[in-house]
C-alpha positions, -999 to 999 in steps of 0.1 A, spaced: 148 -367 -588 158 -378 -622 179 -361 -651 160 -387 -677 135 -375 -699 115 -407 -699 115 -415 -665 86 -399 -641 93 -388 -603 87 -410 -582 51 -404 -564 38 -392 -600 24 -411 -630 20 -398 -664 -14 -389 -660 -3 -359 -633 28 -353 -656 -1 -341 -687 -21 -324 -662 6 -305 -652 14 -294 -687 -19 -288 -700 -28 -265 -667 4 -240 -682 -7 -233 -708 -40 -215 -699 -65 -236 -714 -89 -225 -744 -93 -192 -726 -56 -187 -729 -56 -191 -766 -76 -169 -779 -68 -131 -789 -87 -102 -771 -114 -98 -799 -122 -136 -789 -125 -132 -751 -147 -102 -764 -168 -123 -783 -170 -150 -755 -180 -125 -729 -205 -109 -753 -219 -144 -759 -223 -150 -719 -237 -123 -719 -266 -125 -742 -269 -161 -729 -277 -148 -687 -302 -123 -703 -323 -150 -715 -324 -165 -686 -338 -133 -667 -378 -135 -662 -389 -103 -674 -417 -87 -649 -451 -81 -676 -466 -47 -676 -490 -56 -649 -459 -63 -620 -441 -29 -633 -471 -7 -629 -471 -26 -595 -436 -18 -586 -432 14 -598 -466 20 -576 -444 8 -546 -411 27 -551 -428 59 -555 -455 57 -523 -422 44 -502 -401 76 -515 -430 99 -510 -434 85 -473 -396 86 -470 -396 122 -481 -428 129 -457 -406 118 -432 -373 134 -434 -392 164 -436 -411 164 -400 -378 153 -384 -356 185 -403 -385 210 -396 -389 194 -360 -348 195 -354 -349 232 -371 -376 242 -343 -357 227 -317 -324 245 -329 -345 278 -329 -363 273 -292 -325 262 -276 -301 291 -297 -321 316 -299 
């Protein structure tokens, strides 16, 4: 360890000396105010929704088809079990 200013430690070149100083200081990021992160993460935003492949209005009929008969046949379902449990219940208690 040296008390110089000029001199680097030894293991370390300049090169990991500015590294080292730059990395502080947080980057762009770090300099901007809040309304400018805002703006960046507004930005990103717009940016990933351009990239999304909207379905056309043929593949949402389709899928809204599908969610529906599944929650219908869902509902179907949970009915026969809770009026067959509710039977049961009745027949055992009573």
């Amino acid at each position: 360890m040296t008390d110089s200013i000029g001199v680097p430690e030894p293991g370390t070149t300049q090169d990991d000396q500015e590294t080292e100083k730059k990395s502080r200081r947080g980057g762009k990021r770090g300099k901007k105010g809040p309304l400018g992160r805002l703006a960046l993460f507004y930005r990103q935003i717009v940016a990933e929704l351009r990239k999304v492949v909207w379905p056309n209005r043929n593949d949402l009929t389709t899928y809204t088809t599908v969610v529906i008969v599944f929650v219908v046949v869902i509902i179907a379902f949970v009915s026969v079990v809770d009026w067959g449990f509710s039977k049961l219940v009745a027949n055992v208690f009573g």
